[in-house]
SERO-412852 format. One line per 2 residues: number of its first residue (from 1); for each residue y, z, x of C-alpha. Coordinates in steps of 0.02 Angstrom, whole numbers, padded with zeros to 5 digits, always signed. Each point is the difference from the previous one (the first is absolute). Last residue first. Example, Ala and Ser with C-alpha at 12.3 -4.5 7.8 and 13.67 -1.06 7.14 Angstrom:
! SERO-412852
2> -00053:+00357:+00684; -00172:+00033:-00069
//
This chain:
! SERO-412852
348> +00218:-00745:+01077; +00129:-00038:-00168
346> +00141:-00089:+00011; +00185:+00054:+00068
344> +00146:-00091:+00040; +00138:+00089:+00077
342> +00169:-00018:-00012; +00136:+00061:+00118
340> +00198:+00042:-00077; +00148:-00098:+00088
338> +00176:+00078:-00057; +00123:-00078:-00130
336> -00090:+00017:-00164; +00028:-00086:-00161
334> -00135:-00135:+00041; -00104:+00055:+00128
332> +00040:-00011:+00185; -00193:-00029:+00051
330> -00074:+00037:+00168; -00176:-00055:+00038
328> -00180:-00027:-00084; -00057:+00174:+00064
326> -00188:-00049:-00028; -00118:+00146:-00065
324> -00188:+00026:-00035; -00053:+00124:-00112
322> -00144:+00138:-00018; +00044:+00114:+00149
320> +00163:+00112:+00022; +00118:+00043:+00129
318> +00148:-00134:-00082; -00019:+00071:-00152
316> +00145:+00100:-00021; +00108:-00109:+00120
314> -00040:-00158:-00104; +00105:+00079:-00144
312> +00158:+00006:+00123; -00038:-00164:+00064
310> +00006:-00084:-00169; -00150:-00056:-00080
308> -00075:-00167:-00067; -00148:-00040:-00081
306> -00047:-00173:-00081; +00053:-00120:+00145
304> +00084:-00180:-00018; +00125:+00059:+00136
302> +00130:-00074:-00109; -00111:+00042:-00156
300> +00012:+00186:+00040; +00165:+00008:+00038
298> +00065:+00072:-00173; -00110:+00140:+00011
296> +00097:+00048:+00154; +00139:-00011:-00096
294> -00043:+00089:-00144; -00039:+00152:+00123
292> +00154:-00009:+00070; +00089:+00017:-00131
290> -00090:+00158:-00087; +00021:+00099:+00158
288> +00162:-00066:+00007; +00023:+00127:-00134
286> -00004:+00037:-00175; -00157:+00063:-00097
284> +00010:+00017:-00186; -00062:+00120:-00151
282> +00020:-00086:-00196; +00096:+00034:-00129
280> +00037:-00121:-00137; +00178:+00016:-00091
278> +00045:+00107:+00131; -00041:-00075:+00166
276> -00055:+00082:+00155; -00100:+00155:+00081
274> +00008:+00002:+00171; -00090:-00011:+00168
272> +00076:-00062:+00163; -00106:-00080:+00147
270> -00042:+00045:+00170; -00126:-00117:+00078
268> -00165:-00089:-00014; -00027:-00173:-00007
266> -00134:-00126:-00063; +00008:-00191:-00058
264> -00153:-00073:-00091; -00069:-00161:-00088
262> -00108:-00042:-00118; -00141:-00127:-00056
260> -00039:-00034:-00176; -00167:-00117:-00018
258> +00012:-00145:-00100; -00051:-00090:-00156
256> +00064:+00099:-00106; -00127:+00087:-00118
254> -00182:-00073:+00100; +00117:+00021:+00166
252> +00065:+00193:-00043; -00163:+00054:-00061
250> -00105:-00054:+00150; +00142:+00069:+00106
248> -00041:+00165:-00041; -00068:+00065:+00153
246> +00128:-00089:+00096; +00141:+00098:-00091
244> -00086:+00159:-00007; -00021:-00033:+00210
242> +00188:-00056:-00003; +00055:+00148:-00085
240> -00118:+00117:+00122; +00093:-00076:+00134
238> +00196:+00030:-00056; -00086:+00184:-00022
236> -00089:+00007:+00173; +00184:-00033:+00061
234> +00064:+00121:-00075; -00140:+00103:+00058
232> +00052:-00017:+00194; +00137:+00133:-00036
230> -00128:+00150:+00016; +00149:+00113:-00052
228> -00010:+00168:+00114; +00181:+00011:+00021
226> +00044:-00078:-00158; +00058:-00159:-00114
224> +00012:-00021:-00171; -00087:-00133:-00029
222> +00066:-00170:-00078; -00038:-00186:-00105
220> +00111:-00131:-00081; -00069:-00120:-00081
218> +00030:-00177:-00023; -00014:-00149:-00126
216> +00130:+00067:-00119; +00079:+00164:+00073
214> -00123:+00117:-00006; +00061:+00162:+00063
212> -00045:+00176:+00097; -00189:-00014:-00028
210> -00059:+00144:+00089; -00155:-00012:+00157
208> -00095:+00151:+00022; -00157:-00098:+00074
206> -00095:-00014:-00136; +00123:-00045:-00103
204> +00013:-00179:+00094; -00147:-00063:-00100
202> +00117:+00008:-00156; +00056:-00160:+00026
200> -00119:-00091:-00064; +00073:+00024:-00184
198> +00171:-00041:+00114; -00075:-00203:+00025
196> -00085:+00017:-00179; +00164:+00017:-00056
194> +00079:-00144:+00114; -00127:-00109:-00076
192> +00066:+00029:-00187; +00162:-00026:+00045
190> -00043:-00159:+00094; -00101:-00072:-00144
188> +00150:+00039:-00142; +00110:-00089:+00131
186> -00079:-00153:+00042; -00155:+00017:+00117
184> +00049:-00157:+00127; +00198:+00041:+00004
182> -00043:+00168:+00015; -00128:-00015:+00145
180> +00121:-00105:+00102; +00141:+00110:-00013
178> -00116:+00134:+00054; -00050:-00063:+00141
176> -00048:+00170:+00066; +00004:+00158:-00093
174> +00110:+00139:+00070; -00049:+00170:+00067
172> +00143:+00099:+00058; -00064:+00189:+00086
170> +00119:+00121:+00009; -00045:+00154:+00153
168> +00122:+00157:-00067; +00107:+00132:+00090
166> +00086:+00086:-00153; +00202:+00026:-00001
164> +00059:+00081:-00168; +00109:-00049:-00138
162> +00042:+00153:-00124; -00074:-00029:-00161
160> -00165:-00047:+00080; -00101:+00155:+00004
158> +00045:+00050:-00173; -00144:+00105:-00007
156> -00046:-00106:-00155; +00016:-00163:+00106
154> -00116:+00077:+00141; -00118:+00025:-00114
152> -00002:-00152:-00087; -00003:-00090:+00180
150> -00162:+00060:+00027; -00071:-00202:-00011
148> +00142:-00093:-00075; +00140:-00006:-00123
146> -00127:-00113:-00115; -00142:+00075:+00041
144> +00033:+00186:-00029; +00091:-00044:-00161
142> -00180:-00074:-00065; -00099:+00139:+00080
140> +00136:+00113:-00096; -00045:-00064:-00148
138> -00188:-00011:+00025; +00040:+00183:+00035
136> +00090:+00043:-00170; -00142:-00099:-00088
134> -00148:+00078:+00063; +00120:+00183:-00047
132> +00000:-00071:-00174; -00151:-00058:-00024
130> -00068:+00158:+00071; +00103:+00131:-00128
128> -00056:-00110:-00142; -00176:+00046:+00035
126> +00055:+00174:+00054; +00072:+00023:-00181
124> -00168:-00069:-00101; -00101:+00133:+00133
122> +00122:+00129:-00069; -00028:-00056:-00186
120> -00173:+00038:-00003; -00091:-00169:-00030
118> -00080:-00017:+00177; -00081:+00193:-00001
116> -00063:-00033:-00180; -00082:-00163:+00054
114> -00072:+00088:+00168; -00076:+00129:-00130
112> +00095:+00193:-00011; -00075:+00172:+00026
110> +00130:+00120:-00009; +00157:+00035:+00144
108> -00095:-00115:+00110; -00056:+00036:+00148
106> +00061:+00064:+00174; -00107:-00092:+00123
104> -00131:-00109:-00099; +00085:-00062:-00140
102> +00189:-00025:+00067; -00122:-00121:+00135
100> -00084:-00060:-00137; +00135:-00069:-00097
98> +00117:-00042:+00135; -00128:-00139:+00058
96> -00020:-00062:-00154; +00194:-00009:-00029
94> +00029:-00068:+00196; -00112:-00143:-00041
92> +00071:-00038:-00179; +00170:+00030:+00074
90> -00040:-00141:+00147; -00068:-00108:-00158
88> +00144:-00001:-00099; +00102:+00001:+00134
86> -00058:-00181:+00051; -00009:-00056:-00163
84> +00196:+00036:-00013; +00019:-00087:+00179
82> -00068:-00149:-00070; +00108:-00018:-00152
80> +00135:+00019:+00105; -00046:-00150:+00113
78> -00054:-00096:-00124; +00177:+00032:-00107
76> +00069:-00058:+00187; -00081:-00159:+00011
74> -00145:-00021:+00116; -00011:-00078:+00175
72> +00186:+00064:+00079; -00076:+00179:+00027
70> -00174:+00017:-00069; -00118:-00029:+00166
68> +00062:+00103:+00151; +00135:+00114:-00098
66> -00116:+00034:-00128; -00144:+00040:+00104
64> +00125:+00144:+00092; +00050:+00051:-00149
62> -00156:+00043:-00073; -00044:+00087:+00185
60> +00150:+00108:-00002; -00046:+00017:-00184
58> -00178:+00068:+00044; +00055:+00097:+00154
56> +00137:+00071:-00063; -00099:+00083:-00158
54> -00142:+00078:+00117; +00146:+00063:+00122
52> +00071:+00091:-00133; -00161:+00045:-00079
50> -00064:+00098:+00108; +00120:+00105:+00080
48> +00090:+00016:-00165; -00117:+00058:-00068
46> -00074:+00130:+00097; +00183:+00075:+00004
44> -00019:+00011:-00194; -00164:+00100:+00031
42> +00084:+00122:+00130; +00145:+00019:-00105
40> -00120:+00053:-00175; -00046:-00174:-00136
38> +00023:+00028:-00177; -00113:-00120:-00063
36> -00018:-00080:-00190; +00174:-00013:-00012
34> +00117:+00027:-00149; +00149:-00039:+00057
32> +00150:+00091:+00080; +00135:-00119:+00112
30> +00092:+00083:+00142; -00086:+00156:+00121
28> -00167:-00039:+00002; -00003:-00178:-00041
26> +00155:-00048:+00082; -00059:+00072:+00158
24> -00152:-00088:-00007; +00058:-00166:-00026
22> +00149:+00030:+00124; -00151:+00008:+00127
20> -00091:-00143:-00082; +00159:-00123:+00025
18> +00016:+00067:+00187; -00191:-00032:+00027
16> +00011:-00167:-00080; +00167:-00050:+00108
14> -00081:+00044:+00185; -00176:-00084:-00052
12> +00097:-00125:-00068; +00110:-00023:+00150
10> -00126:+00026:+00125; -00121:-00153:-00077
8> +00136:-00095:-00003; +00031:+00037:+00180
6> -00192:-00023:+00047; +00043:-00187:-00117
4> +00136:-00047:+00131; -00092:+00073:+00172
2> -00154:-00115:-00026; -00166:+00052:-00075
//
């Protein structure tokens, strides 16, 4: 299991145990109904340990199977209607599983059936209560993905009210021949084949990659960069793209008629952060980080390469095994005065 669905998996886990806790509390010391079980601390603490974790783990893992073959294939009525079912049955699971455990550690207040124990109003109540909390964090996977990866958090700590100065690496990945390929698809085609192009693109995940911006037929990639950052794995990412790519390319000639190919310029460097705009917000880097980095994209057809990095990215990886790298010369990039080195790299 990759490092995306382990931090679905977290979330839920992290959310359901949360939502179970205030549960509890509610129930004891809120809302009165007649229940069939009054449960003591300890037993109540019991679960929650259990079932918070059991619950997160079988909609982290609904969502996760959504996400990979739901999203963008079915419309969204289908889509609801499917995660309905799917709580159905989780509840009906936890429900059964609730029922004997309340039976055979601190009972029942009288002797009820399973039926009896499923149509007393409190288990009605908790039925609702889990739509409702599977919905709330669908939600927030939803908002989660749009601003991007952990940048919900960081938005509701205000983190970016204030500009502040991150060192970042920004990969550019562009499609090549483009023009060519739009004028030969049409436009509905090309759309389409550009969204199977980012579909693919979620092989970079694995290696902590965050989609900072599409902007029509390229994307915009970055890390957050560190002291002990392995930096080698962006370029393992723009790899792994071409490898999903390549692996697919049976689907993209039978539906096209070609296979996409891309191309890549990488930089690291200091780089403001800020949230912009009013009428739609939305959180931006500034820089000649930024710059650069398009420029050196930008050069990939002159030296008719598909990786390029600047001299201050090559630096990181310069000690390490697994690529093979040309320093292609001294460029004075457009917008820029100085000379910056670029490197071409390919795989070992």
């Amino acid at each position: 299991m990759n490092k995306r669905n382990l931090k679905i998996l977290r979330d839920y886990i992290i959310g359901w145990i949360v939502a179970i806790i205030f549960w509890v509390i509610m129930r004891s010391y809120g809302v009165t109904l007649n229940t069939p079980a009054t449960p003591e601390p300890v037993h109540a603490l019991r679960l929650i340990i259990i079932f918070g974790p059991l619950a997160g783990v079988l909609f982290g893992l609904t969502q996760i199977k959504i996400e990979r073959y739901l999203y963008r294939r079915i419309p969204l009525w289908r889509l609801e209607l499917f995660g309905l079912v799917s709580n159905v049955v989780i509840m009906s699971i936890m429900f059964v599983l609730a029922f004997f455990m309340i039976k055979y550690t601190f009972g029942f207040n009288e002797p009820i059936d399973f039926w009896q124990f499923l149509s007393n109003p409190s288990a009605i109540l908790v039925f609702f209560y889990s739509i409702f909390v599977n919905f709330v964090m669908a939600l927030l996977r939803q908002i989660n993905l749009s601003l991007g990866d952990g940048n919900l958090w960081r938005l509701l700590r205000g983190d970016f009210y204030t500009p502040r100065v991150e060192n970042r690496v920004f990969m550019f990945i562009d499609l090549k021949s483009s023009t060519s390929i739009a004028e030969t698809l049409g436009h509905i085609r090309y759309s389409q084949f550009i969204q199977d192009c980012f579909f693919d693109l979620q092989a970079v995940q694995q290696y902590g990659a965050e989609v900072y911006q599409y902007v029509g037929d390229e994307v915009v990639l970055s890390w957050k960069s560190r002291l002990d950052m392995d930096f080698s794995i962006c370029l393992k990412a723009f790899w792994a793209f071409q490898d999903q790519l390549n692996k697919r390319k049976n689907h993209y000639i039978t539906k096209y008629g070609l296979i996409p190919v891309f191309k890549a310029g990488i930089n690291e460097g200091v780089v403001t952060v800020a949230e912009v705009g009013e009428i739609k917000r939305e959180i931006a880097y500034h820089g000649d980080t930024m710059n650069i980095t398009s420029r050196i994209q930008e050069k990939c057809n002159h030296y008719d390469r598909l990786l390029l990095v600047s001299e201050c990215y090559y630096d990181k990886i310069s000690h390490q095994k697994g690529h093979v790298q040309e320093l292609l010369g001294e460029e004075e990039l457009r917008g820029k005065n100085e000379l910056i080195k670029i490197y071409a790299i390919e795989r070992a």
